[in-house]
C-alpha positions in Angstrom: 0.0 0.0 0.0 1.3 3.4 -0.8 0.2 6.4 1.6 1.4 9.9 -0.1 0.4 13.3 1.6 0.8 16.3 0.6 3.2 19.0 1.7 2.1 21.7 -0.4 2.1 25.2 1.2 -1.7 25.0 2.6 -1.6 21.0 3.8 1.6 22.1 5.0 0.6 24.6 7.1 -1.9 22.7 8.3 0.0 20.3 10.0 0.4 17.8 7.1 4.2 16.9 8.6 2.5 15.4 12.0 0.0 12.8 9.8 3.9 12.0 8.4 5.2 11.4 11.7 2.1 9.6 13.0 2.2 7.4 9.8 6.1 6.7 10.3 5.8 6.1 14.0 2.7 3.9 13.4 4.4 1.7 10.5 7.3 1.4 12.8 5.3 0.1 16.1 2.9 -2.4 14.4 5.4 -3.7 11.8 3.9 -2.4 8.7 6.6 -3.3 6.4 4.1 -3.4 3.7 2.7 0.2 3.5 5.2 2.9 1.4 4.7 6.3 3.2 5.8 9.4 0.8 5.7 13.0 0.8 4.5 14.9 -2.3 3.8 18.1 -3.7 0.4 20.0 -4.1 -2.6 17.8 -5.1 -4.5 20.5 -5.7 -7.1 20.0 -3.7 -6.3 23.0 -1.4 -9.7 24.0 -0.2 -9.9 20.8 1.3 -6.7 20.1 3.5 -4.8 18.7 4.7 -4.8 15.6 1.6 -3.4 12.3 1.2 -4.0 9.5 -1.1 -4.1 5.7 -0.5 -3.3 3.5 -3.1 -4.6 6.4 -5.6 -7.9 6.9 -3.8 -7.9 10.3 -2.4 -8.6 11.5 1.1 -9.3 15.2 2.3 -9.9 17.1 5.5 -7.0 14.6 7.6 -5.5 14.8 11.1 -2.9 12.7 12.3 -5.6 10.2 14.1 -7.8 9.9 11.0 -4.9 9.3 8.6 -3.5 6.8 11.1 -7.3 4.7 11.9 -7.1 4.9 7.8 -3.8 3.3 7.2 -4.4 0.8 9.8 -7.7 -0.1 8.6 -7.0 -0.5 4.9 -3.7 -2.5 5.9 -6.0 -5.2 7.5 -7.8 -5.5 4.5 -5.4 -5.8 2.1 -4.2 -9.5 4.5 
């Protein structure tokens, strides 16, 4: 699974590094050596930050715990 969030200006300045952290520190402590965490640029989707995609499907208005309860919950259904 590949998680990629974006750290354009606007997600960026609303806190987009913390869902990255959250995401890192979550893969780390529950041994998700399968999910492919990445930073990009804008998605254009600015209106409607902070944004990530998973797997190509796109995701809007994240937090750190939302992108986190997403990560894990698409992880277990991908086994």
């Amino acid at each position: 699974m590949k998680i990629k969030v974006c750290t354009g200006k606007t997600c960026k300045d609303r806190f987009s590094d913390y869902i990255i952290t959250r995401l890192k520190n979550d893969k780390e402590r529950f041994n998700l050596d399968n999910i492919i965490i990445e930073e990009c640029l804008c998605m254009w989707k600015c209106k409607e930050w902070p944004n990530l995609t998973v797997d190509w499907n796109h995701h809007n208005y994240m937090n750190p715990a939302k992108a986190s309860s997403l990560a894990l919950n698409n992880n277990k259904k991908k086994k």
